[in-house]
C-alpha positions, 0 to 999 in steps of 0.5 A: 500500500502506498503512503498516499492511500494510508494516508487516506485509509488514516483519514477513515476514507477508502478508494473506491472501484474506478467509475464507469463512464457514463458517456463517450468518454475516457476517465484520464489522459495523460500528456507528459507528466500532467494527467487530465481526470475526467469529471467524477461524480458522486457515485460509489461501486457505481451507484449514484449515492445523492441526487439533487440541488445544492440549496435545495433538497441538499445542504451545503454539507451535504455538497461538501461531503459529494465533493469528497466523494467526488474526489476519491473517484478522481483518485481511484481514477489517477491510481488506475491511470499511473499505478502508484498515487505515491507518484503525484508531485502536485494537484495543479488545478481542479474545476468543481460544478455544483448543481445548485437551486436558484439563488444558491451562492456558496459553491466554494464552501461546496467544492472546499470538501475536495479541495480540503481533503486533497491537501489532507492527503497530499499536504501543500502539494494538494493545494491547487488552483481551482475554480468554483462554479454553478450549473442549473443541472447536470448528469443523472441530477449528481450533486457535484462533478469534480474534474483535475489536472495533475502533475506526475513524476514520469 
């Protein structure tokens, strides 16, 4: 086990089963050292766990728990991807939508549950730049998607 998946299991979280694509799509590509994960979902061994609006029929908490979900699926991706998590040298940039009710404002404390939990399991080469945004919906009513940008060691 590598050290960034016992830090992860210390954390009391688990990598899950890599996510099916839901469309034509791959999970990752990698181009020299930066791999490009897909946008993940709030599902867990392929099953959808919250659907709806942030705002709505889901609390800001509840989004920053989909984040972390989220985020642990674009792990299982990377793992799949590289092989070793213990290769990543810096998550550099994420974008995170938030399906969010009208009026709902507060993506970033949404999108905080990613991006917190990366710099818990990578310390400050978890810090990253990011953007924070709305959608009025998106795929099969998921709360969250989360994509990433990551440098690698080759």
């Amino acid at each position: 086990m590598s050290e960034v998946e016992k830090r992860i299991s210390e954390l009391k979280f688990e990598l899950p089963s890599v996510p099916k694509p839901v469309a034509a799509y791959v999970p990752a590509v990698q181009v020299g050292n930066l791999v490009f994960i897909s946008g993940q979902g709030v599902t867990f061994e392929n099953k959808l766990l919250m659907q709806g609006h942030i705002g709505k029929e889901l609390t800001v908490e509840d989004g920053y728990k989909a984040a972390q979900i989220c985020g642990l699926n674009a792990l299982a991706v990377l793992k799949q991807k590289i092989g070793d998590l213990d290769k990543v040298k810096r998550i550099v940039k994420v974008l995170g939508w938030v399906n969010s009710a009208p009026g709902f404002d507060k993506q970033h404390l949404v999108i905080n549950g990613f991006s917190e939990l990366m710099e818990k399991i990578f310390g400050e080469c978890g810090r990253h730049a990011r953007s924070a945004v709305s959608a009025n919906e998106l795929p099969n009513s998921t709360p969250v998607e989360v994509e990433m940008i990551v440098e690698v060691g080759v």
